[in-house]
C-alpha positions in Angstrom: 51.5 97.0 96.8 54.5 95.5 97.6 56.2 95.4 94.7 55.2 99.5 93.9 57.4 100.0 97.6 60.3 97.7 96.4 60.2 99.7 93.0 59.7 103.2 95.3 62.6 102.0 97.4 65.3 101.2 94.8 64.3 104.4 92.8 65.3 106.6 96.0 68.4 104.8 96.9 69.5 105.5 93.3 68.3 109.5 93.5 70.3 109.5 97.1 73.1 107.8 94.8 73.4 110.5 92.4 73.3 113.1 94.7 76.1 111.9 96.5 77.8 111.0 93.5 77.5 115.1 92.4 78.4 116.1 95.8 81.3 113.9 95.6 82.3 114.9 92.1 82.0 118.9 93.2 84.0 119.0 96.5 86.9 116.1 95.4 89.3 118.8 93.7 88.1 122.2 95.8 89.9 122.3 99.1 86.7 122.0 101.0 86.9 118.0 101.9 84.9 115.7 100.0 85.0 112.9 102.5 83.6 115.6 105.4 80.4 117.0 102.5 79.7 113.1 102.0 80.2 112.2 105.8 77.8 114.8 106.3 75.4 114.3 103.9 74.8 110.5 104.8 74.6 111.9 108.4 71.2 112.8 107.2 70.9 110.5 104.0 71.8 107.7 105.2 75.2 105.9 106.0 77.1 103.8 103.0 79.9 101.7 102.9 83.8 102.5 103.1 83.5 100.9 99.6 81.3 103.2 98.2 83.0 106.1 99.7 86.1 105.2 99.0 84.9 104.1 95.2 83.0 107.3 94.0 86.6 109.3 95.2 87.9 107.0 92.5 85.0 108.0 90.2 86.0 112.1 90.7 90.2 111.1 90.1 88.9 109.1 86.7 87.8 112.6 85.8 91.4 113.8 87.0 93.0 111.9 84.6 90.8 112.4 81.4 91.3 116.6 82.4 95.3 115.7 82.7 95.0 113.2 79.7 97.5 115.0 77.4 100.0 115.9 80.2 100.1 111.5 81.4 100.7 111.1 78.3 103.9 113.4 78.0 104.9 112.1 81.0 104.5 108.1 79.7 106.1 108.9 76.6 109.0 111.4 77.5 110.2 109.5 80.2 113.5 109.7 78.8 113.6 113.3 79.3 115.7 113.7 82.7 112.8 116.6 83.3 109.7 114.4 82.6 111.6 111.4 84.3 112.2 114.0 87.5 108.8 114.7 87.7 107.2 111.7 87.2 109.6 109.7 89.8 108.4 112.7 92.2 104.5 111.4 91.5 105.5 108.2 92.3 107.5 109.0 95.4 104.8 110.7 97.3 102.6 107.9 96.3 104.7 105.6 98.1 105.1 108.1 101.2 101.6 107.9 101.0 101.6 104.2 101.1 103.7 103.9 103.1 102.2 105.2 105.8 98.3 105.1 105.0 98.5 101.6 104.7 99.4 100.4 108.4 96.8 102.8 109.6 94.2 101.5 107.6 95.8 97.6 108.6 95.4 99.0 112.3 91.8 99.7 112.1 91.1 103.1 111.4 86.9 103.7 110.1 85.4 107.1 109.2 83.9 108.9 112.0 80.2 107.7 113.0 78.9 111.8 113.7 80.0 115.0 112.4 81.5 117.2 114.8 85.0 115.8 114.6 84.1 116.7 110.7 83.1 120.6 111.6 86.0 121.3 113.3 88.1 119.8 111.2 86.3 122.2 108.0 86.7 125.1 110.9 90.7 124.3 112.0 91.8 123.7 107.7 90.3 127.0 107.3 92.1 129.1 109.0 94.6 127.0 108.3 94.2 127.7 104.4 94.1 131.7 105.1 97.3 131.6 106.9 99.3 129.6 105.0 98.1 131.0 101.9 99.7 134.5 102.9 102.8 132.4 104.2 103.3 130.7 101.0 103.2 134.1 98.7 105.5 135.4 100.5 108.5 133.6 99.0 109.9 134.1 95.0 107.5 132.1 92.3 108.3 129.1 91.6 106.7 126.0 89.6 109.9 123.7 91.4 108.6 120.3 93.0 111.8 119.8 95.5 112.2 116.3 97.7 111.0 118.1 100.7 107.8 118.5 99.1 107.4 114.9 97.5 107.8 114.0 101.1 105.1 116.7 102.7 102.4 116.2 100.1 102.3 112.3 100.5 102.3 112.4 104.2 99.1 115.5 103.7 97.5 113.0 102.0 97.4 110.5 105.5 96.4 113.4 107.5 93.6 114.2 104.9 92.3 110.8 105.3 92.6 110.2 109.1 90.8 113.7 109.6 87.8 113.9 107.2 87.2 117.4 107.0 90.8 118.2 106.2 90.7 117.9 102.3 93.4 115.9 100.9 94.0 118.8 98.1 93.9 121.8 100.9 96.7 119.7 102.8 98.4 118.9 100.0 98.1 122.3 98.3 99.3 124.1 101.1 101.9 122.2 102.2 103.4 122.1 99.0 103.0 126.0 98.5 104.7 126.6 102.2 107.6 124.7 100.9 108.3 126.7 98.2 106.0 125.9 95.1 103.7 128.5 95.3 102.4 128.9 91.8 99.3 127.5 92.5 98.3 126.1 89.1 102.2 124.0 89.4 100.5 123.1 93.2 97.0 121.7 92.0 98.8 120.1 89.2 101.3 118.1 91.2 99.2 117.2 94.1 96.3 116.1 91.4 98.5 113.8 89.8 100.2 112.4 93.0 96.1 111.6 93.3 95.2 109.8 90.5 97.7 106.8 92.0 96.3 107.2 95.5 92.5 107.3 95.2 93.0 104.0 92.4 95.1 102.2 94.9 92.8 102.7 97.8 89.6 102.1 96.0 91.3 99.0 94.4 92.0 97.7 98.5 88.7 98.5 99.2 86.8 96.1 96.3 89.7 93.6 97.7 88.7 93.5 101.2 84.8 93.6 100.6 85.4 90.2 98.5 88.1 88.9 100.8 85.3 89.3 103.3 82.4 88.0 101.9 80.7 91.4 102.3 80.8 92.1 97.7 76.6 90.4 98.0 76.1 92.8 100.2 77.0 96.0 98.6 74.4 98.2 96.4 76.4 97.9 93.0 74.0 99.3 90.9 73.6 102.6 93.0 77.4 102.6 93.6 77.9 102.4 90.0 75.1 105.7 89.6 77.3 107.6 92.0 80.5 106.6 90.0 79.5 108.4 86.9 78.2 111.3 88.8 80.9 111.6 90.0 83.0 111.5 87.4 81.1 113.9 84.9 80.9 116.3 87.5 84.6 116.2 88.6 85.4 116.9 85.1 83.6 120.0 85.3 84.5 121.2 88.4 88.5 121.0 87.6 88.3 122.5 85.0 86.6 125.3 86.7 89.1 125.5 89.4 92.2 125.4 87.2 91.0 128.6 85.6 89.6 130.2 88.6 93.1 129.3 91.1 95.2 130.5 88.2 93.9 134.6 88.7 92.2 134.0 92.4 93.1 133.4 95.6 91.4 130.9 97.6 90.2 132.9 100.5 86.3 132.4 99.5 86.9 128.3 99.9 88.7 129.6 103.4 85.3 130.9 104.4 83.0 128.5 102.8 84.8 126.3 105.3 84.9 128.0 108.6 81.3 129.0 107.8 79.9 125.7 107.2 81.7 123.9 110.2 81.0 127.0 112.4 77.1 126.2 111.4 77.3 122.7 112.3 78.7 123.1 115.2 76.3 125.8 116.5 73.5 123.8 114.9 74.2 119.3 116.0 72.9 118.4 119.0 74.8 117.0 121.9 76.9 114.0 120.5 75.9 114.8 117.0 
């Protein structure tokens, strides 16, 4: 009897796994916060580790780079093209903003939220956020141009993304880039996708260092962890492609109210302290 509950046990923490890992996989690249759907989701499912978290992200940004496979490779091999060698010094640049400045605030303690309101409003504030500066952004000339300014802009997004889950590090990104000036959207996504495929690897890298470093590696789930990896991965894939053909004729008002409608709910709906 025992041994059926064990069996019972492990094959729903690797169903809850997977579900994460697709809910993960589905919101990483659509501006509707990935870390605020999971944060949410393990509210009721069950809380997991930063590791995990932080691991399956990497998971949906492998899928990143097989989708942007060709264009990595450009950029490895035509570094010697001042225009490849431009951009690709850009990627790195806001990576190291990024750095820069994520790291001491992870160094001085900053954890995910324990409840969800903090989340909600967050979804709530980034949309209205998203419907503003959407209609700011179009109103300057097209342009596919990644300036300095916006190196600088989309690296420090991507701390504010991940001090306030709920943001979405590609909303913040995304939009900040397109205030600045680079308002062709699929030029946006592209840019603040690659800028992520550095990011997400060097922060899930920290986090398998620190859960060794710690002592804490016996304790972590691997098997379900490496369940919601894949998920995650396979349907990243699918969802940016998706997005890259939607974004390219769409606006994205609908992910504006998806937001605002789903924090609004929460917020109506959590109990006191929720």
């Amino acid at each position: 009897m025992g041994a059926s509950k064990t069996i019972r046990t492990a094959v729903t923490d690797l169903l809850t796994a997977l579900l994460l890992g697709i809910i993960e996989g589905l919101t990483e690249f659509l501006p509707i916060s990935s870390t605020g759907h999971l944060l949410i989701a393990q509210h009721w499912l069950g809380a997991r580790s930063d590791l995990f978290n932080i691991s399956i992200q990497a998971g949906a940004i492998l899928a990143i780079t097989l989708v942007y496979r060709e264009r990595l490779l450009a950029l490895a091999t035509g570094w010697r093209q001042p225009e490849e060698r431009d951009y690709l010094l850009k990627i790195l640049a806001a990576f190291a903003v990024t750095a820069a400045v994520g790291l001491p605030v992870r160094l001085l303690g900053w954890e995910l939220p324990e409840t969800v309101t903090p989340v909600a409003w967050a979804l709530v504030i980034g949309g209205v956020w998203m419907l503003v500066a959407e209609r700011l952004g179009e109103r300057g000339p097209p342009s596919s141009q990644v300036t300095w300014a916006i190196v600088v802009a989309v690296g420090l997004a991507q701390v504010l993304a991940g001090v306030f889950p709920g943001t979405s590090r590609s909303a913040a990104a995304i939009f900040m880039a397109m205030l600045l000036g680079l308002n062709r959207k699929p030029a946006a996504a592209e840019f603040v996708f690659l800028v992520g495929i550095p990011t997400m690897f060097a922060a899930s890298g920290y986090a398998l260092m620190e859960t060794v470093l710690e002592g804490e590696a016996g304790d972590e789930d691997w098997a379900s962890l490496a369940v919601a990896f894949v998920a995650a991965t396979i349907t990243g894939f699918a969802a940016v492609r998706w997005l890259l053909a939607y974004i390219a004729n769409h606006r994205f008002t609908p992910f504006a109210w998806y937001r605002i409608g789903l924090g609004g709910a929460l917020l109506l709906g959590l109990p006191a302290g929720g």
